[in-house]
PDB file of N, CA, C and O in Angstrom:
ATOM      1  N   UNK A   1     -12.693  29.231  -2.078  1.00  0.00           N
ATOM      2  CA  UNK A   1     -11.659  28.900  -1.128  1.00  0.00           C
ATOM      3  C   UNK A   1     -10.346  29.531  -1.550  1.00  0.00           C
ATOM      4  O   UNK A   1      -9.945  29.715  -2.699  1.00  0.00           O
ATOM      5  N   UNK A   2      -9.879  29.764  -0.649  1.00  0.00           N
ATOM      6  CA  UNK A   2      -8.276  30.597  -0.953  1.00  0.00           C
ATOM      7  C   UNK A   2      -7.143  29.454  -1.354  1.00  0.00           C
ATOM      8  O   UNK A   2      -7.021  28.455  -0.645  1.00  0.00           O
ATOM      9  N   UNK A   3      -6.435  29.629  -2.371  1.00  0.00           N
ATOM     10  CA  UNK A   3      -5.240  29.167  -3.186  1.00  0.00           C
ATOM     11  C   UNK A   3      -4.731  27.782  -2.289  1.00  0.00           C
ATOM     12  O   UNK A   3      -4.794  26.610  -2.662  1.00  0.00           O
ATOM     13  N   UNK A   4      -4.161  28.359  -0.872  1.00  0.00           N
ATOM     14  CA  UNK A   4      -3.664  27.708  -0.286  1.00  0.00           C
ATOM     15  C   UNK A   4      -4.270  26.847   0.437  1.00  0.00           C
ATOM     16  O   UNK A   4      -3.517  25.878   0.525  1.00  0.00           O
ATOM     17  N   UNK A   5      -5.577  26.594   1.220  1.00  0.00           N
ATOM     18  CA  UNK A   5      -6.607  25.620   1.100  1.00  0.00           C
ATOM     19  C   UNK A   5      -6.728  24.619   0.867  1.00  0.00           C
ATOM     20  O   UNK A   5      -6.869  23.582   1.515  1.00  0.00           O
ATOM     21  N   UNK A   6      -6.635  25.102  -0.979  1.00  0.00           N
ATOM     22  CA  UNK A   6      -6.549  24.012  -2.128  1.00  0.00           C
ATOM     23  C   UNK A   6      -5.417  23.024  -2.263  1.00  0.00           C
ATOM     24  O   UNK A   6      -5.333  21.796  -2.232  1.00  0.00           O
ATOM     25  N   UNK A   7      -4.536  24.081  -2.434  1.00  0.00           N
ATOM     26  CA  UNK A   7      -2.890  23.160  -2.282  1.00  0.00           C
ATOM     27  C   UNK A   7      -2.980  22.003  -1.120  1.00  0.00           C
ATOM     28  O   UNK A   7      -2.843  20.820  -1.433  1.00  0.00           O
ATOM     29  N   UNK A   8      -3.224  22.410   0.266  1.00  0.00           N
ATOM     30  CA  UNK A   8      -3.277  21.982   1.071  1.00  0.00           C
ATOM     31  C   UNK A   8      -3.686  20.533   0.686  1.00  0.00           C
ATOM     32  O   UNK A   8      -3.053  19.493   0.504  1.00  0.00           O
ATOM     33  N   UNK A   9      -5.457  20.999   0.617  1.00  0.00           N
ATOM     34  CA  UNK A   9      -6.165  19.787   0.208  1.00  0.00           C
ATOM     35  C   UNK A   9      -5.874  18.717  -0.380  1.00  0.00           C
ATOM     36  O   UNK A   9      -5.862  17.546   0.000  1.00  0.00           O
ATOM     37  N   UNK A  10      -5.460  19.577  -2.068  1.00  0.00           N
ATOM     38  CA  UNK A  10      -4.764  18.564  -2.557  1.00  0.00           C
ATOM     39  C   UNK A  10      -3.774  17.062  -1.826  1.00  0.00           C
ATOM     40  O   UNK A  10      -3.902  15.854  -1.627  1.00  0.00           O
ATOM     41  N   UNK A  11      -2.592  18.404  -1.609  1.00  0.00           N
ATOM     42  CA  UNK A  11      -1.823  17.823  -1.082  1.00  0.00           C
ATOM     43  C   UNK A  11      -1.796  16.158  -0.146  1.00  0.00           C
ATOM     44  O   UNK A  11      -1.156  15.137  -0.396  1.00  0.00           O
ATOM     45  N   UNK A  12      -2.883  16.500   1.090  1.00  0.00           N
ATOM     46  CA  UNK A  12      -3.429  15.338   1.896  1.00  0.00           C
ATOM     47  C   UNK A  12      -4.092  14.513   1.266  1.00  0.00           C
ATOM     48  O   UNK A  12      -4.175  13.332   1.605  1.00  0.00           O
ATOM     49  N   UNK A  13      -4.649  15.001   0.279  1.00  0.00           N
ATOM     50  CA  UNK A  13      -5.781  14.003  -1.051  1.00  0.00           C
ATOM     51  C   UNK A  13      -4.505  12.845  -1.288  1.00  0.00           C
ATOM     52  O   UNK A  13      -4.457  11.665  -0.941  1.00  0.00           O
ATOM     53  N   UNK A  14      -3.758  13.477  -1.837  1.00  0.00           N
ATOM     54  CA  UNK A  14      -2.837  12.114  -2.629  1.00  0.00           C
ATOM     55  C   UNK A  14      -1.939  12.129  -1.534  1.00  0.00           C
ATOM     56  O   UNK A  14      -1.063  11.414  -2.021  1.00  0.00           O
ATOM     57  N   UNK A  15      -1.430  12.494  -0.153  1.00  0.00           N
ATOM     58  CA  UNK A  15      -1.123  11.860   0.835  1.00  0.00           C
ATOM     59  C   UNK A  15      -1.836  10.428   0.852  1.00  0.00           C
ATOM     60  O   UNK A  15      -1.343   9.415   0.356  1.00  0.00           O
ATOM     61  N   UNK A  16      -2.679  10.478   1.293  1.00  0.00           N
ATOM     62  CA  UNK A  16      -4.105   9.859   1.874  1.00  0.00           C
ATOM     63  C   UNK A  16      -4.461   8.741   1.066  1.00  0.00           C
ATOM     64  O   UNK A  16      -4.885   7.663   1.482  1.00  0.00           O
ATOM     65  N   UNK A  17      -4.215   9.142  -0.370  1.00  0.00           N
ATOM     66  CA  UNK A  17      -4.257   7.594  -1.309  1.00  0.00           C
ATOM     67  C   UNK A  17      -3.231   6.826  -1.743  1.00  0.00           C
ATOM     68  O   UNK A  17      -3.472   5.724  -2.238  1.00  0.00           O
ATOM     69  N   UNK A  18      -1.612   7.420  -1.587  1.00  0.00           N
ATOM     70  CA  UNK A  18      -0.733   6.694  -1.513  1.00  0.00           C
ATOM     71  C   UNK A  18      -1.020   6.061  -0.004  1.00  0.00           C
ATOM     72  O   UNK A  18      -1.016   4.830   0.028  1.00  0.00           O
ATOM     73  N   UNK A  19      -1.134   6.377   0.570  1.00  0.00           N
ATOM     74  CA  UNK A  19      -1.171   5.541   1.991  1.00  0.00           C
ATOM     75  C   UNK A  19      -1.732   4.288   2.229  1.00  0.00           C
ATOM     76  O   UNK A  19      -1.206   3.303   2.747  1.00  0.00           O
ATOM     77  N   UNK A  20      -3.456   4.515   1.562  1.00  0.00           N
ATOM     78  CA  UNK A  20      -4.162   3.565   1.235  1.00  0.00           C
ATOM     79  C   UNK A  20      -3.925   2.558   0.179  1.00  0.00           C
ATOM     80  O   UNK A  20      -4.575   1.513   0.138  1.00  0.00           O
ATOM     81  N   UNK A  21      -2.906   2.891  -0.767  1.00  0.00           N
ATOM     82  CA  UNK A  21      -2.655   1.788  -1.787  1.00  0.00           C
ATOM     83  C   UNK A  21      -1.753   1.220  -1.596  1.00  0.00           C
ATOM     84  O   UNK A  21      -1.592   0.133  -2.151  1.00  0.00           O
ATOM     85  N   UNK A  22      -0.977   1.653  -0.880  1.00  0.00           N
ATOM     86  CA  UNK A  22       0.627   1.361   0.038  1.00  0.00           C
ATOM     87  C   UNK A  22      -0.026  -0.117   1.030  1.00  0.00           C
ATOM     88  O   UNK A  22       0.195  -1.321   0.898  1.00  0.00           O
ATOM     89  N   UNK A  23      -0.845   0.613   1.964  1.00  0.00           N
ATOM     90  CA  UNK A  23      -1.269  -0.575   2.886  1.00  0.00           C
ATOM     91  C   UNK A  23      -1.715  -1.610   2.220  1.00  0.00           C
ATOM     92  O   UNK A  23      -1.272  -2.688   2.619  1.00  0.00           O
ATOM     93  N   UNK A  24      -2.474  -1.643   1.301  1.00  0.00           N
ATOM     94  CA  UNK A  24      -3.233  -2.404   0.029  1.00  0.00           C
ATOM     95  C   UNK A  24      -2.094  -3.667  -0.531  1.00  0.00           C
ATOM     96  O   UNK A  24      -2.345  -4.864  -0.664  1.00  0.00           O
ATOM     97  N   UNK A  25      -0.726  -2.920  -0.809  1.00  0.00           N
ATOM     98  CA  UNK A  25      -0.081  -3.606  -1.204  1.00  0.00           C
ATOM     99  C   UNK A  25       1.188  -4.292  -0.389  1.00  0.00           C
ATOM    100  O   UNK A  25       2.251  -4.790  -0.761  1.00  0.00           O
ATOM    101  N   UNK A  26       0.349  -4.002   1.357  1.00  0.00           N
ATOM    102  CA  UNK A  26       1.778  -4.598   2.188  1.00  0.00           C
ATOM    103  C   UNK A  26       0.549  -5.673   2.361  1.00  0.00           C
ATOM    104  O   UNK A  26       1.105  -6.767   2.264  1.00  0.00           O
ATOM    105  N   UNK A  27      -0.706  -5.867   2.547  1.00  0.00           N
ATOM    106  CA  UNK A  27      -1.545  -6.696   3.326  1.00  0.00           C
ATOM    107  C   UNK A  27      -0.960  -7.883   2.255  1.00  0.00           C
ATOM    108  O   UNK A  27      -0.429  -8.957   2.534  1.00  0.00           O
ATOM    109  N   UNK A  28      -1.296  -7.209   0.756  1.00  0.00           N
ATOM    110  CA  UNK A  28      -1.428  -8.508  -0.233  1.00  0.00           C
ATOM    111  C   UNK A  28       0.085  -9.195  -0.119  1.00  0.00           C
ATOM    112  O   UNK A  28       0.099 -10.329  -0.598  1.00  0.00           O
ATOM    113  N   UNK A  29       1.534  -8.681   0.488  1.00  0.00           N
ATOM    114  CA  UNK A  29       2.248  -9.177   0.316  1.00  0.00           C
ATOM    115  C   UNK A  29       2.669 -10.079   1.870  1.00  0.00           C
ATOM    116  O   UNK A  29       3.578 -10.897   2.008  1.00  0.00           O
ATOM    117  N   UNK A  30       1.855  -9.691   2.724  1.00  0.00           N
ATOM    118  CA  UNK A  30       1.379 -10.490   3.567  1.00  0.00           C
ATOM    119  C   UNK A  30       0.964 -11.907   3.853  1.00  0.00           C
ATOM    120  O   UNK A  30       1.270 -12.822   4.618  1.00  0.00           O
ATOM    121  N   UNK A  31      -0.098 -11.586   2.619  1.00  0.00           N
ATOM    122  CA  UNK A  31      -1.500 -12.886   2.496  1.00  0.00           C
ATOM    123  C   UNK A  31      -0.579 -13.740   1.376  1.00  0.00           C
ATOM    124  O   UNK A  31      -0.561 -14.970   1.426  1.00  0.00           O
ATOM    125  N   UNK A  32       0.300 -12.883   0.206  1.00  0.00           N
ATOM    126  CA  UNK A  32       1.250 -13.953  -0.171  1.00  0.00           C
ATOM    127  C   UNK A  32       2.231 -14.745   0.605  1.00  0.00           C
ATOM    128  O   UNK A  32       2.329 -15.911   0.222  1.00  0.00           O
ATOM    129  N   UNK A  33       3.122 -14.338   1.787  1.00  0.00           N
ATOM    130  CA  UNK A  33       3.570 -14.937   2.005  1.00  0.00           C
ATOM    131  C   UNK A  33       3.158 -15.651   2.921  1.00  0.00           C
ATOM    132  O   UNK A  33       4.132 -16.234   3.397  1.00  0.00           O
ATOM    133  N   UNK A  34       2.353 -15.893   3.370  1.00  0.00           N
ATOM    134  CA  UNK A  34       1.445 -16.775   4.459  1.00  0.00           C
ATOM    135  C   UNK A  34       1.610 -18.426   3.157  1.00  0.00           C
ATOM    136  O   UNK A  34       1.949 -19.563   3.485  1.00  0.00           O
ATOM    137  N   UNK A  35       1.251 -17.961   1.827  1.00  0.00           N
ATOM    138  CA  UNK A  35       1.279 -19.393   1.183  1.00  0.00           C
ATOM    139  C   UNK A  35       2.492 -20.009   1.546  1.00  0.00           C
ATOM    140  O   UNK A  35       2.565 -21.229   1.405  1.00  0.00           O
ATOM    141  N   UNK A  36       3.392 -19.428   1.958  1.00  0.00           N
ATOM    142  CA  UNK A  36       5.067 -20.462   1.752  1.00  0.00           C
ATOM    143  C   UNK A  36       5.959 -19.727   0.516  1.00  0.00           C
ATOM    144  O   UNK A  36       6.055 -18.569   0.110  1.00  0.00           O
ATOM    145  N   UNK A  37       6.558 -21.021   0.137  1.00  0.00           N
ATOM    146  CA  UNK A  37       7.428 -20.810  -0.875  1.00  0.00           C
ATOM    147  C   UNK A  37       6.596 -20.281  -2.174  1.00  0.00           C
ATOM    148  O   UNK A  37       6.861 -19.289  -2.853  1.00  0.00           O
ATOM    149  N   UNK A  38       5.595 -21.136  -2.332  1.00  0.00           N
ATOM    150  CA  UNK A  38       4.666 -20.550  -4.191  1.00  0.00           C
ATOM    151  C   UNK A  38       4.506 -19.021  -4.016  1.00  0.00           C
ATOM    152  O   UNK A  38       4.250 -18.474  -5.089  1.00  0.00           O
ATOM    153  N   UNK A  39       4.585 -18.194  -2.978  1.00  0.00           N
ATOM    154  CA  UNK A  39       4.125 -17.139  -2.862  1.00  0.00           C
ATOM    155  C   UNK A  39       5.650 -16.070  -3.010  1.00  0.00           C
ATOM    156  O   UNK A  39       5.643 -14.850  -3.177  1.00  0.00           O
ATOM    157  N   UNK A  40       6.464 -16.669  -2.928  1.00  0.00           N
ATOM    158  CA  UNK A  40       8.091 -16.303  -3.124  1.00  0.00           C
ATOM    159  C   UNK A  40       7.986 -14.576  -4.371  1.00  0.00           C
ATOM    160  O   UNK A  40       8.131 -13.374  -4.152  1.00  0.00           O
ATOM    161  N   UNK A  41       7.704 -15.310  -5.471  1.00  0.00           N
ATOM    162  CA  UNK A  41       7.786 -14.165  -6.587  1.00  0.00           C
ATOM    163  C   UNK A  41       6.827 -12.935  -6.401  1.00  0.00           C
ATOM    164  O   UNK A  41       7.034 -11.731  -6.552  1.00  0.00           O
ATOM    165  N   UNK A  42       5.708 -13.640  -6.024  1.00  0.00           N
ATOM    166  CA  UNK A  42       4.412 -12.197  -5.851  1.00  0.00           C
ATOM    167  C   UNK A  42       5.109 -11.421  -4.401  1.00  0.00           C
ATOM    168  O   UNK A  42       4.777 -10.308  -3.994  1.00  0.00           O
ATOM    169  N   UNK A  43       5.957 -12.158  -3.883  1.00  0.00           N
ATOM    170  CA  UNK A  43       6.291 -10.809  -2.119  1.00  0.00           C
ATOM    171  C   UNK A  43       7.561 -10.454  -2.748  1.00  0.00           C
ATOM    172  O   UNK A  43       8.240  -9.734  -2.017  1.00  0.00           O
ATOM    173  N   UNK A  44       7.971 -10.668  -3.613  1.00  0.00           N
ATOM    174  CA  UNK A  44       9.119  -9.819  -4.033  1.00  0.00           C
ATOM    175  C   UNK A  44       8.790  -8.574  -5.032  1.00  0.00           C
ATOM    176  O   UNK A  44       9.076  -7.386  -4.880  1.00  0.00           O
ATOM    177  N   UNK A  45       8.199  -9.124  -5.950  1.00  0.00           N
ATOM    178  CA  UNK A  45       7.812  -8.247  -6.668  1.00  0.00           C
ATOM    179  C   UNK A  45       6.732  -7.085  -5.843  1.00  0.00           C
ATOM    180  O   UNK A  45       6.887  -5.873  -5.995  1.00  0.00           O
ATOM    181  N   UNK A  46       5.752  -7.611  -5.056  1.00  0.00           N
ATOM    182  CA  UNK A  46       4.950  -6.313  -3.913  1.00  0.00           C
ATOM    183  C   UNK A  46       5.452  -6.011  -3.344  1.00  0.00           C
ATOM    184  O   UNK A  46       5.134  -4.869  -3.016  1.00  0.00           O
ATOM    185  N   UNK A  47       6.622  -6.548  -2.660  1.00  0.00           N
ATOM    186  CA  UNK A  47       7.224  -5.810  -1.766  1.00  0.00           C
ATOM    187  C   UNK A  47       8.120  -4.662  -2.365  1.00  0.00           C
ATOM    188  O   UNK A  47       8.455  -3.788  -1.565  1.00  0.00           O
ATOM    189  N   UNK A  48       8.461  -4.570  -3.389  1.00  0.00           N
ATOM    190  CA  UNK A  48       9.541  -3.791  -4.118  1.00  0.00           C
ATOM    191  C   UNK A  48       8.606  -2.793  -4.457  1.00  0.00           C
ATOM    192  O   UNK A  48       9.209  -1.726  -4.573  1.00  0.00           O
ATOM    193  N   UNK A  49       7.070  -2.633  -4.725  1.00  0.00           N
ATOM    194  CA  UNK A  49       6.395  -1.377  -4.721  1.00  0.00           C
ATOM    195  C   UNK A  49       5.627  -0.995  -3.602  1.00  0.00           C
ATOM    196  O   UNK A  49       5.031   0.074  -3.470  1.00  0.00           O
ATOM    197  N   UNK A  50       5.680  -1.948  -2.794  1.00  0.00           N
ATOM    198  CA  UNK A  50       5.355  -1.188  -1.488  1.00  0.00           C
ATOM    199  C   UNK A  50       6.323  -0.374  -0.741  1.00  0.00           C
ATOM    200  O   UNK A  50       6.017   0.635  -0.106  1.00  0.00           O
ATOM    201  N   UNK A  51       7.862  -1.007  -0.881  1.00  0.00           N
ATOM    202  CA  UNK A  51       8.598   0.269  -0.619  1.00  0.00           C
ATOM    203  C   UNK A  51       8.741   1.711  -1.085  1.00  0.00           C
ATOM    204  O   UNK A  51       8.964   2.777  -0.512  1.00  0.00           O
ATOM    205  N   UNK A  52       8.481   1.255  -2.617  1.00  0.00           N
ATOM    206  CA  UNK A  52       8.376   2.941  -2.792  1.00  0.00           C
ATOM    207  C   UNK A  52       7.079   3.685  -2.443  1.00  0.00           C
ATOM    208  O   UNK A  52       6.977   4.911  -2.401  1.00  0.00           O
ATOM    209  N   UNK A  53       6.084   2.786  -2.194  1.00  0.00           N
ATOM    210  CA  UNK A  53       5.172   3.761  -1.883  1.00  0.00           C
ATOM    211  C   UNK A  53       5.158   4.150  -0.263  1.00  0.00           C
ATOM    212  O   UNK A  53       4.599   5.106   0.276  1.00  0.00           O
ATOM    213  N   UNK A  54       5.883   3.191   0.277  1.00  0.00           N
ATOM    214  CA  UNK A  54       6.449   3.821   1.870  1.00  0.00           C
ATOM    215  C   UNK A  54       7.341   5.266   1.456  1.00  0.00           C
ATOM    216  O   UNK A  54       7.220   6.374   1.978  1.00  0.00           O
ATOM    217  N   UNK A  55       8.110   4.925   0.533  1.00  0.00           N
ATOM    218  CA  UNK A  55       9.143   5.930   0.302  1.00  0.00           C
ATOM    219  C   UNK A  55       8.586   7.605  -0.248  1.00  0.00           C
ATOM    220  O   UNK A  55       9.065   8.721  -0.048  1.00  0.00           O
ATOM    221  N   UNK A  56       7.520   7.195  -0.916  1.00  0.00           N
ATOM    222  CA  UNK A  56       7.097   8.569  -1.255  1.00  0.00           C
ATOM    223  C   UNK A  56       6.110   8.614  -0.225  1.00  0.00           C
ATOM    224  O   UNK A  56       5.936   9.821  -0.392  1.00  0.00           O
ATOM    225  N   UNK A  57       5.244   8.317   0.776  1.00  0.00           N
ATOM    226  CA  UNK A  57       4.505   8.798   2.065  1.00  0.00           C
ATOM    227  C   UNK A  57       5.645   9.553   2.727  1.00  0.00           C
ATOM    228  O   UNK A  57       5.586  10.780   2.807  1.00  0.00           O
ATOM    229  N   UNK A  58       6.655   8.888   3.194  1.00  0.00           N
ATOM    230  CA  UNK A  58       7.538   9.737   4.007  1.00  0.00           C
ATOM    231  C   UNK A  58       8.339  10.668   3.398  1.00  0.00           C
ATOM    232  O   UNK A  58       9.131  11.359   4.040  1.00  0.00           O
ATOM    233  N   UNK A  59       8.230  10.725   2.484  1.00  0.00           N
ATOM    234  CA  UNK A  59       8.761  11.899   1.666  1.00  0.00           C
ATOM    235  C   UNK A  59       7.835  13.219   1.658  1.00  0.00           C
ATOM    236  O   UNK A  59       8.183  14.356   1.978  1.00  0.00           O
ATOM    237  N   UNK A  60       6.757  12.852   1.278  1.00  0.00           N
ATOM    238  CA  UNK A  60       6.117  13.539   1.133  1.00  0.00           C
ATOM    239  C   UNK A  60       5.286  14.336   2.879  1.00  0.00           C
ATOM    240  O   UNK A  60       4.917  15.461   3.217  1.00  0.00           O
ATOM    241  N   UNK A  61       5.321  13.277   3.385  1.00  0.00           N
ATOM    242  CA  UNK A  61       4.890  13.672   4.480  1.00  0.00           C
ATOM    243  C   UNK A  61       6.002  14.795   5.341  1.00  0.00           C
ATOM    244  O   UNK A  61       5.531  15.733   5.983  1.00  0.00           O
ATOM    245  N   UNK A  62       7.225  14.601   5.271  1.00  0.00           N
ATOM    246  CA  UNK A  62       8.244  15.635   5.962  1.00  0.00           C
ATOM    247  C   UNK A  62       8.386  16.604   5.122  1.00  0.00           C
ATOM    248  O   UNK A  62       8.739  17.751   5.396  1.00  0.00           O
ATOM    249  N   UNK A  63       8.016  16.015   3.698  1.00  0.00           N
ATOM    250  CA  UNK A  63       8.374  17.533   3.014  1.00  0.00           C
ATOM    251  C   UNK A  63       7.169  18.431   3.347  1.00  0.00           C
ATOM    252  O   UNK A  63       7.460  19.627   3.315  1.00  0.00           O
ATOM    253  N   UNK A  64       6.112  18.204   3.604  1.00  0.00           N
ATOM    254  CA  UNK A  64       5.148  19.092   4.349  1.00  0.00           C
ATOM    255  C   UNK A  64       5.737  19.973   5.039  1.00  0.00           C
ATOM    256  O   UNK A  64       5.890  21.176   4.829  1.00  0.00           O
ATOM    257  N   UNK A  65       6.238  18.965   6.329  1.00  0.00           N
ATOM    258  CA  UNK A  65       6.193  19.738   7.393  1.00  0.00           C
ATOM    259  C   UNK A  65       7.417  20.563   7.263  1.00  0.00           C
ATOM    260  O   UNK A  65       7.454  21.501   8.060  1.00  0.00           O
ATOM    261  N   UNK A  66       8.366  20.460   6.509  1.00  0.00           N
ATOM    262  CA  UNK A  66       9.522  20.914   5.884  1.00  0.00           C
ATOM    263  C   UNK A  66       9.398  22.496   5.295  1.00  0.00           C
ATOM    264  O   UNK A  66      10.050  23.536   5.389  1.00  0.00           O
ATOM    265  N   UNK A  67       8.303  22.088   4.706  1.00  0.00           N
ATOM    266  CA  UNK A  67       8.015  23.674   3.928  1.00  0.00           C
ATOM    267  C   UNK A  67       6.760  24.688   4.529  1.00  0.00           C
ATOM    268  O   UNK A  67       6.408  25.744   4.004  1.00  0.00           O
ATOM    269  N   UNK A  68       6.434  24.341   5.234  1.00  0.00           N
ATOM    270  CA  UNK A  68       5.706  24.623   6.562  1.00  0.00           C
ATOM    271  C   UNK A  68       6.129  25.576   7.656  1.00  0.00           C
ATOM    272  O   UNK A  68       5.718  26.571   8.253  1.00  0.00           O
ATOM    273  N   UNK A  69       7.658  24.364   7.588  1.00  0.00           N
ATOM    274  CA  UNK A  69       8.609  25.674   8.103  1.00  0.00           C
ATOM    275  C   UNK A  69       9.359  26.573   7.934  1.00  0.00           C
ATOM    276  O   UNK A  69       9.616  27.468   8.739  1.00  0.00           O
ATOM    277  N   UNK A  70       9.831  26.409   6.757  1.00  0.00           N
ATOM    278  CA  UNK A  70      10.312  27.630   6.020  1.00  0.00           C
ATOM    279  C   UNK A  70       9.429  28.621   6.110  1.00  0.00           C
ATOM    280  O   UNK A  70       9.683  29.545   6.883  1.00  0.00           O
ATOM    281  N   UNK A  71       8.163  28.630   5.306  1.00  0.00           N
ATOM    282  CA  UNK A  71       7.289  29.847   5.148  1.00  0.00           C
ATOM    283  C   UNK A  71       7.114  30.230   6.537  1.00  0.00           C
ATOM    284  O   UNK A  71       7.074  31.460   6.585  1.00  0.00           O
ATOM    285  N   UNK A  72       6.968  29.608   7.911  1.00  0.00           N
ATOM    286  CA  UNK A  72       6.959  29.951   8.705  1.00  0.00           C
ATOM    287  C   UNK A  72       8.249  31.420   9.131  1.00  0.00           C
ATOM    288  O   UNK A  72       7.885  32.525   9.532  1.00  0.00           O
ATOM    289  N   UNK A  73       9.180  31.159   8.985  1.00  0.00           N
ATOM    290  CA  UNK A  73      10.428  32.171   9.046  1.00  0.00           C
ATOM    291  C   UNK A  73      10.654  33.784   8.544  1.00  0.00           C
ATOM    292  O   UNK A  73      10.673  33.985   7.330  1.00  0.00           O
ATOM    293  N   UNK A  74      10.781  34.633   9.234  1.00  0.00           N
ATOM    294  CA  UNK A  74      10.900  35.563   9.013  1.00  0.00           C
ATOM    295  C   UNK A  74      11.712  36.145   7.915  1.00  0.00           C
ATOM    296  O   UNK A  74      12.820  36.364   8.402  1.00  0.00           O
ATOM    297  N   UNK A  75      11.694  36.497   6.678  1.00  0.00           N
ATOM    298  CA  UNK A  75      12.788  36.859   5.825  1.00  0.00           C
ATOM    299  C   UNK A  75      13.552  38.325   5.488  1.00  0.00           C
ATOM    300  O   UNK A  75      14.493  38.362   4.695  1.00  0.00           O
TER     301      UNK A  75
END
């Protein structure tokens, strides 16, 4: 397979599993706070890494399309 392919691949590979561990960790902070108050510390603490893993999907996801378009451009 050619270089870029790979990159590609890559690339959507760990797209694709931050996404899935991201959702992983909004459900569980979900199902914590459904308990009430006892569930207080576990949705703070998940919620504080589920943002970053929102934060690097969308990061990562525009920086795709970001550099996508550059190479696209005539130089």
């Amino acid at each position: 397979m050619r270089e870029n392919v790979v990159s590609k691949s890559r690339h959507y590979g760990r797209l694709a599993f931050m996404s899935v561990v991201t959702a992983c960790l909004l459900a569980f902070v979900f199902s914590q706070a459904a308990k009430g108050p006892a569930g207080i510390p576990a949705v703070v603490i998940y919620s504080f890494a589920a943002g970053f893993g929102l934060e690097f999907v969308c990061a990562s996801w525009t920086g795709r399309e970001r550099a996508g378009r550059r190479s696209s451009l005539p130089r």
